[in-house]
C-alpha positions in Angstrom: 0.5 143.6 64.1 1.2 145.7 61.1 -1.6 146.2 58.0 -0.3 143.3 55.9 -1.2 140.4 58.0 -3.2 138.3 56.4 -6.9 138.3 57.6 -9.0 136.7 55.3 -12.4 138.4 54.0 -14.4 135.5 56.2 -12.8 136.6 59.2 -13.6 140.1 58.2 -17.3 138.7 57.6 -17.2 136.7 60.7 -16.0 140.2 62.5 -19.3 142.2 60.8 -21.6 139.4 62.4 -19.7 139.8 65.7 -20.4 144.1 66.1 -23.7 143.3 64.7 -24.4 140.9 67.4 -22.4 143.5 69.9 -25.1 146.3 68.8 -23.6 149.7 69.5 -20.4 148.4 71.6 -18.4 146.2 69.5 -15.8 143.7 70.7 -12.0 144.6 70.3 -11.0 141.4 68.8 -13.8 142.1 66.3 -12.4 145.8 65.5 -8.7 144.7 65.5 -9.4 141.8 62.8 -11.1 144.6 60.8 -8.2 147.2 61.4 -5.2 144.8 60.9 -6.8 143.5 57.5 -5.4 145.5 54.3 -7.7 147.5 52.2 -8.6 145.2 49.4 -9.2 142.2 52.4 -11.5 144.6 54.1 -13.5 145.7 51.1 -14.0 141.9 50.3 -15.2 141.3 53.6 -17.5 144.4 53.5 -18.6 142.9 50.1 -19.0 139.6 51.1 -20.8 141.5 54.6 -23.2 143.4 51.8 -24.1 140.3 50.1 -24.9 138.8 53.1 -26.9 141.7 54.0 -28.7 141.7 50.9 -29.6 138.1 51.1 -30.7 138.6 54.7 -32.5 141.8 53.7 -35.1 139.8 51.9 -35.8 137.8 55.2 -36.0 140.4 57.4 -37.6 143.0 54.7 -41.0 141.8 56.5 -39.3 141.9 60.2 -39.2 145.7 60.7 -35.9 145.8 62.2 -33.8 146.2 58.4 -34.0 149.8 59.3 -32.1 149.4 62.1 -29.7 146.9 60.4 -29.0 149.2 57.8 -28.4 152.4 59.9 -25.9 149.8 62.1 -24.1 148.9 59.1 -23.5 152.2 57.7 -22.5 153.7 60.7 -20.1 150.1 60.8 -18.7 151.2 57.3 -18.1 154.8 58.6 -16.5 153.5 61.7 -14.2 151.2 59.7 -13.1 154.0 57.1 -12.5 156.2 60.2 -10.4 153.3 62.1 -8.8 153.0 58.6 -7.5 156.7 58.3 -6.7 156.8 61.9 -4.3 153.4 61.5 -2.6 154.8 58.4 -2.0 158.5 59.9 -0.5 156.4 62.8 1.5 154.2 60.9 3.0 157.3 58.8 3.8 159.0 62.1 5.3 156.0 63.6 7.7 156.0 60.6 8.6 159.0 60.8 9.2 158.5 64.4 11.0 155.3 63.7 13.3 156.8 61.1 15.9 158.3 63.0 15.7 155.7 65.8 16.5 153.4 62.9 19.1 155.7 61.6 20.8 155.9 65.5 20.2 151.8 65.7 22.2 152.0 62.8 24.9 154.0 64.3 24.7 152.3 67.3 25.1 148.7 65.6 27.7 149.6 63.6 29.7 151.3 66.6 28.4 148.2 68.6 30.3 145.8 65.6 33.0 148.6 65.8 33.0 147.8 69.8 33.8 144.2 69.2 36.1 144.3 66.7 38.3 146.4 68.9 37.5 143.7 71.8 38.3 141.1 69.3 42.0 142.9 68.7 42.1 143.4 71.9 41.3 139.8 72.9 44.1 138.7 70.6 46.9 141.0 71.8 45.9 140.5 74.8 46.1 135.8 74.2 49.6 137.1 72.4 50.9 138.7 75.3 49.7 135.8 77.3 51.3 133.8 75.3 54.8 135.9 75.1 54.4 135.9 79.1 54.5 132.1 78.7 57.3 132.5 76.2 59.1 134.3 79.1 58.7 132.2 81.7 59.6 129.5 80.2 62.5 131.2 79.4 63.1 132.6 83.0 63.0 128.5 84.1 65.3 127.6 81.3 67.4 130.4 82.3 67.6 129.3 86.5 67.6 125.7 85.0 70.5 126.1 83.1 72.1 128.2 86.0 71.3 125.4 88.3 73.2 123.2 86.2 76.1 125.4 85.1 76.9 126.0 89.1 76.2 122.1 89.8 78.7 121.3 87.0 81.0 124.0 88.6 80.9 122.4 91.7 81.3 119.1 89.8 84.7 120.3 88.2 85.8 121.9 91.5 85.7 118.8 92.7 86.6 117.2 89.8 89.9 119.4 89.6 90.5 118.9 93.4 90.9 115.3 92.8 93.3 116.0 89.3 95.4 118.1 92.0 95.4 115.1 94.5 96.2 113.0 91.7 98.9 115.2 90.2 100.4 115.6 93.8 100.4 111.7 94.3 101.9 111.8 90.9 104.7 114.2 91.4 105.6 112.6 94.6 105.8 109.0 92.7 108.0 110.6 90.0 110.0 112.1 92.7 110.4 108.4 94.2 110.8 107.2 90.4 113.6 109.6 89.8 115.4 108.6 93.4 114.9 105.4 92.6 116.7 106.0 88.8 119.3 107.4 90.5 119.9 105.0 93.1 120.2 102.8 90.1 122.1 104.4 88.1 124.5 104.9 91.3 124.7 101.3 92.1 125.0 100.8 87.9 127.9 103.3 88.1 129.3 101.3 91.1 128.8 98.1 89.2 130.8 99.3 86.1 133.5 100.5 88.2 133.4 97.3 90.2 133.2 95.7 86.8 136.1 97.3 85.4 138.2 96.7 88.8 137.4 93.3 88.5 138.1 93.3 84.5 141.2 94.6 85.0 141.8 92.3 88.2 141.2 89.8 86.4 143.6 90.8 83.2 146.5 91.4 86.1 146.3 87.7 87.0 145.3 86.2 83.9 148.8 87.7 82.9 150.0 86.7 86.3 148.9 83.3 85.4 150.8 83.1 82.0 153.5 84.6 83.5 153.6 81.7 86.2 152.4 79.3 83.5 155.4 80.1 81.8 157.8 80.5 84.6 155.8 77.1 85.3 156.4 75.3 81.8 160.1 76.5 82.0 160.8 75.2 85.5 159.1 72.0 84.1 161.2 72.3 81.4 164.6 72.8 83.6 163.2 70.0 85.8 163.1 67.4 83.2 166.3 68.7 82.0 168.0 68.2 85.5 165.9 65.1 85.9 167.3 63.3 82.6 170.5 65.4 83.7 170.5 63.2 87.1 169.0 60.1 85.4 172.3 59.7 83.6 174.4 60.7 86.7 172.9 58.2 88.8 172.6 56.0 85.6 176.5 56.7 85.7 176.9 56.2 89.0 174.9 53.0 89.2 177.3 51.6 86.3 180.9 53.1 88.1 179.2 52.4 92.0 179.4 55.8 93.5 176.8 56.8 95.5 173.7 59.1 94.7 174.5 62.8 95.3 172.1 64.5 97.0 169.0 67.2 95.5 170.1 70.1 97.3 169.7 72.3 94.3 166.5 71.0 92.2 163.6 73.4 92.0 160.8 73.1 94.4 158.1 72.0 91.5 155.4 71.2 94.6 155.6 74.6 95.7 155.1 76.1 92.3 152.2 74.1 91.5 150.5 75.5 94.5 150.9 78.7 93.7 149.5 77.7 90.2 146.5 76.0 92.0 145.8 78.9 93.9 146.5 81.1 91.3 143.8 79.8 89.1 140.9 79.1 92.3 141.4 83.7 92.6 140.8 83.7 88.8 137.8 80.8 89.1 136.5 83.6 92.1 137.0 86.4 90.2 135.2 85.0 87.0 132.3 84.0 89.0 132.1 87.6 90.8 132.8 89.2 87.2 129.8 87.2 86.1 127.2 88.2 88.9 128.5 91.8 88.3 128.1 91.2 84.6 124.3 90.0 85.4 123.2 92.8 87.4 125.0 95.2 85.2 122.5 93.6 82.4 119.9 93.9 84.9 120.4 97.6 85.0 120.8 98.3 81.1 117.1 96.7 81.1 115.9 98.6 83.4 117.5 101.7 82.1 116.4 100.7 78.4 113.0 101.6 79.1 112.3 105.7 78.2 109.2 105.7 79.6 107.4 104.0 83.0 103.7 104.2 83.3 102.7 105.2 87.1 98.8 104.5 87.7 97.3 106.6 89.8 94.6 105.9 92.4 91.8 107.0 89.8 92.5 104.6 87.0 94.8 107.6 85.4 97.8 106.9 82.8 100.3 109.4 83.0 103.3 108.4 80.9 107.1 109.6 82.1 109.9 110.1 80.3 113.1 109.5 82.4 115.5 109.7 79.4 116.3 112.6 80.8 
């Protein structure tokens, strides 16, 4: 406890009645309330100690024992001025003492504050690199994610392009068939035309054929009814003079021609029906062949378009 803890001067006074009660051998507690006090609190409790003694010296004036009293309290003021000098020699030499163990408490807190602001730096490089290690591994696993899913994908269009190969070979192999079959048709349109054209001109032979005999016909008719009226009025003749009919040894055989007519005209009837179905599929052909461009679906769902014009 250092001198200016407050001991009040009855506590000093209370302390005087305790050593006088002690005798020679006072109690510590008593000496250490008298030694802690400050000066002015210890002369107040001395005073208020010698006022006390005064007012008890006319009490025990008669007594025979204020001798002693007054002997004990001047040797309790020497001992207290004593004690007094002692504690402020020791307090001076404990400052002086205490001085450079301040001064290196000093040093040592502010190395100490030093200490932790390097460990607080530390501390925070050391969360920042943490957290850049984080940074990196997260990037590592975006990295092998991503890696992952590029050679998953490149699997995927492996496959993907194994199947546009199938595809393209099914493909080719239809526009192969496609082109064969073009050609087949435009062989059997080429036939067609040139059967066409046969039959066309066929046809033109015996429609002249026709007129010819038509005419050949119409003048036998013709020569017929002449020779007809020409034997009319011979027989008419003959009739009216009584000869008897000549015979028809020379008239033209008109049954015979108009078979050949008949027949004639049943080949062109045949002919024009044949020129007709070869006429359809000819059209048939142009249809097909009018189209530039077939669509051949694949087994996916794919378009390709063809152009054939070609």
């Amino acid at each position: 406890m250092s001198r200016t803890t407050k001991v009040t001067p009855e506590a000093i006074a209370a302390a005087v009645v305790e050593i006088e009660r002690g005798g020679n051998k006072p109690t510590v507690q008593a000496v250490q309330t008298i030694c802690h006090g400050s000066t002015d609190v210890v002369t107040k409790g001395l005073k208020s100690f010698l006022e006390l003694r005064e007012s008890a010296r006319a009490s025990l004036r008669d007594s025979g024992v204020f001798e002693a009293f007054d002997v004990l309290c001047s040797e309790f003021h020497r001992h207290v001025q004593t004690v007094t000098v002692e504690g402020d020699r020791r307090i001076e030499d404990g400052l002086q003492k205490i001085g450079p163990t301040l001064a290196e408490r000093d040093l040592a807190v502010a190395a100490q504050r030093e200490a932790e602001a390097a460990s607080l730096t530390l501390r925070t490089e050391v969360m920042h690199l943490r957290s850049e290690l984080q940074h990196r591994d997260s990037l590592v696993a975006q990295s092998r994610t991503a890696q992952i899913l590029s050679s998953e994908q490149a699997r995927l269009a492996g496959v993907e392009l194994t199947k546009c190969q199938v595809v393209l070979q099914q493909t080719q192999l239809q526009l192969k068939e496609k082109k064969r079959e073009i050609k087949d048709t435009l062989r059997r349109t080429e036939e067609a035309v040139f059967q066409q054209r046969l039959a066309c001109e066929g046809q033109l032979l015996l429609k002249r054929e026709l007129a010819a005999k038509e005419v050949e016909l119409r003048n036998s008719r013709n020569g017929w009814l002449e020779m007809t009226g020409a034997f009319e009025s011979k027989g008419l003749q003959a009739v009216q003079s009584g000869a008897p009919e000549t015979a028809d040894n020379e008239t033209p055989s008109l049954s015979v021609q108009s078979s050949e007519v008949t027949s004639l005209r049943a080949q062109v009837d045949r002919l024009t029906e044949k020129n007709k179905a070869l006429a359809d599929e000819l059209q048939m052909a142009l249809d097909l062949m009018g189209e530039q461009t077939q669509k051949i679906r694949g087994r996916d769902g794919q378009t390709i378009d063809i152009d054939v014009s070609a």
